[in-house]
N, C-alpha and C positions, 0 to 999 in steps of 0.2 A: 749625473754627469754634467758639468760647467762646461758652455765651450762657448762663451759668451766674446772673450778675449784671445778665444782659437784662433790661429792664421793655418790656414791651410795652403797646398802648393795645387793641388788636384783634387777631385771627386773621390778616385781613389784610395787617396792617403787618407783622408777623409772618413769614408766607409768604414776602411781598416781602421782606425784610431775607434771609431764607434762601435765592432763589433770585439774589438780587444779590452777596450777598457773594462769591464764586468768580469772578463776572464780574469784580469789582473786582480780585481780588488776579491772574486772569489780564491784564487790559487795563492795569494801570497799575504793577501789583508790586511794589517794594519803593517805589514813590513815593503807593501806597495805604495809609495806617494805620487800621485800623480797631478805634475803644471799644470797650473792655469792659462799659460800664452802659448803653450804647444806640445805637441804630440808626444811627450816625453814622461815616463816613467822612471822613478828611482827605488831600485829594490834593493833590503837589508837582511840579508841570513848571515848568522850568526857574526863572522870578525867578516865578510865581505861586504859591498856594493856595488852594484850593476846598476848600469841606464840602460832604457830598454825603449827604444825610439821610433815612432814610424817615419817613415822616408818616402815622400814620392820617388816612381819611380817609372819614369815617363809620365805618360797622359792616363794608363788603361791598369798602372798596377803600381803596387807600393811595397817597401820593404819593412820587416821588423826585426832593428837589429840592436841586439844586446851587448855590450862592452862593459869589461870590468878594467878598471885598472891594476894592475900585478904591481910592477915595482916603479918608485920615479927616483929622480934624482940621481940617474946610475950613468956609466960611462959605459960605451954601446964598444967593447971590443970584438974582434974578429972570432973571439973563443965564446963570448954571450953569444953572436950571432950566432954562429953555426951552432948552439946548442939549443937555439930558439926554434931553428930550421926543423934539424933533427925530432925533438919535441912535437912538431907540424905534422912530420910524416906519420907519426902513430896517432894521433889524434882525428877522428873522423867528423867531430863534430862543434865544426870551430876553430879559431887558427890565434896565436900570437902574431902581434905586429907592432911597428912602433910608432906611435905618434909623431904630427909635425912638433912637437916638443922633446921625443927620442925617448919617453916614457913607453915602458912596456905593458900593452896593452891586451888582452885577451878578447873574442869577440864571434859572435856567428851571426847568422842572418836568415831570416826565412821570407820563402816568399807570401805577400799577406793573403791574396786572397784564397789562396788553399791553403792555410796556416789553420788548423785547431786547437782546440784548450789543449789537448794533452800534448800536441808537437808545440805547442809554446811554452807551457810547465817546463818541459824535458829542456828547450834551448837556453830559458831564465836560468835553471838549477845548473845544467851544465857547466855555465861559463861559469857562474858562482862558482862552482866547485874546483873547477880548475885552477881559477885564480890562484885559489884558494889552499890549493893545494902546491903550486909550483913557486909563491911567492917566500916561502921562509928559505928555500934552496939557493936559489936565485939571489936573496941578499946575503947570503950564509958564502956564497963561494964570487958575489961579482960586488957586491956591496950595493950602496941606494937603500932608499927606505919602501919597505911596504906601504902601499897604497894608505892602509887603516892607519898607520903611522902618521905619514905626513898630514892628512885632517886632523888627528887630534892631536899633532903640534901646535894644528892654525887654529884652534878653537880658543 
């Protein structure tokens, strides 16, 4: 582990970035990358990617929260939202939301220091899958591009 060019916020975030990273590079391996200048991981299963971030949070506790992006580039009507809502209510583990850019985001959060390998496995995969799973519908009936699209435009 490099944490040479870490900035941390807290003790903390700090702890948590130390006792996650090993979890990360055992549960997801060479599809976990993780920065050099901060607390942030980027994970790739199969056409998804997730960031998976810790977050001070106060002084005494930190957060670890994973975000996929689903679709960008789209136009946020009243019939997207409410179908984003909807979508929310059944979902227990993790919520849709939209970026300050109005890109639609998928995302959960745990708290770090009672967070284990396996309630971290289950948060990474989840959000991945959801993404992953709501993102062809979503440009199929409101238009915008998939997340994995607009990267390998930019590429």
């Amino acid at each position: 582990m490099h944490l040479v060019h870490m900035e941390f916020q807290s003790p903390a975030q700090k702890a948590c970035y130390e006792r996650i990273a090993p979890w990360m590079q055992e549960l997801f391996g060479e599809s976990a990358v993780a920065f050099e200048d901060e607390p942030l991981f980027i994970v790739t299963i199969g056409s998804a990617v997730a960031s998976t971030r810790v977050i001070a949070w106060g002084e005494a506790e930190a957060l670890i929260t994973t975000r996929a992006y689903v679709v960008t580039d789209i136009e946020i009507t009243p019939e997207l939202s409410y179908y984003l809502l909807r979508a929310n209510e059944g979902i227990y583990f993790g919520r849709f939301a939209l970026d300050s850019e109005d890109d639609i985001v998928f995302e959960h959060s745990l708290v770090g220091s009672s967070c284990d390998r396996i309630e971290l496995k289950h948060s990474v995969q989840t959000v991945v899958r959801l993404a992953d799973d709501y993102d062809d519908e979503i440009v199929a009936r409101w238009g915008g591009k998939r997340a994995l699209d607009r990267w390998a435009s930019a590429q």
